[in-house]
N, C-alpha and C positions, 0 to 999 in steps of 0.2 A: 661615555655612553649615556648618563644621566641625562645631561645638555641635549642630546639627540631626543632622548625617547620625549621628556617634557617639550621639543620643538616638536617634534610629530606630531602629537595629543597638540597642542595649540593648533596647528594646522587642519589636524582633520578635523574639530571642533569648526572651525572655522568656514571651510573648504564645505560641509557637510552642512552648513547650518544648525549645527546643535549648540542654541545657545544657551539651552539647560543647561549643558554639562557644564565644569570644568573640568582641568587633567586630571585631578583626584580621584573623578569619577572614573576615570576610564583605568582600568586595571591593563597593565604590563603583559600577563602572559592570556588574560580574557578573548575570544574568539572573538573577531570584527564582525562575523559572518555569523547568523542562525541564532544561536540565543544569548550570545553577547552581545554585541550592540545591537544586533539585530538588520546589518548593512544589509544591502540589494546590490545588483551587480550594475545600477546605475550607479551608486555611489562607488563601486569597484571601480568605474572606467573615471571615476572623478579623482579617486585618490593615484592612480596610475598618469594622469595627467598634473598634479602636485607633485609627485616623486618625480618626473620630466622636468619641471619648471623650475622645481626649487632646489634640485639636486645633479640635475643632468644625466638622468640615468633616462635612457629606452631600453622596455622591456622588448626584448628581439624576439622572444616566444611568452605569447599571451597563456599558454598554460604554465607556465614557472608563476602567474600570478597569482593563481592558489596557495602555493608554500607561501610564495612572500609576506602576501597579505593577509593569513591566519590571526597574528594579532601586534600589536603596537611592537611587541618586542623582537618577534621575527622580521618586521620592517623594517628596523633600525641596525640588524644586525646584517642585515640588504645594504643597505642605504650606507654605510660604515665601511663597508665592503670594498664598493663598487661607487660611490660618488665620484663625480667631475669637477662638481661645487664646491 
């Protein structure tokens, strides 16, 4: 699970343009949303389109996208789950 969550954090880094960060920066259970990273729900439909591409998951209901996307570690435990890739 280690290997996932540090490939996520490179990704959304990435995917997001923060090229301040590194994974360091981004804390495990830290909200992506509000006053954690402080994401928008543009960047929401940016990382739902990364979890498509690089995992092969389609979210089939856009509101499961809230749990998922709470923070690095709830997305990985998604993504772990339910990958095609």
């Amino acid at each position: 699970m280690d290997k996932l969550i540090l490939e996520l954090k490179q990704e959304i880094i990435k995917v997001l343009n923060l090229e301040e960060m590194t994974p360091e920066d981004i804390d495990n259970e830290a909200p992506l949303f509000g006053e954690g990273l402080g994401l928008d729900s543009i960047d929401a439909l940016e990382l739902i389109v990364m979890i498509e591409k690089n995992y092969g998951i389609r979210l089939a209901n856009p509101a499961e996208g809230k749990a998922i996307f709470q923070s690095v570690a709830t997305i990985a435990d998604y993504v772990s789950k339910n990958r095609k890739k």
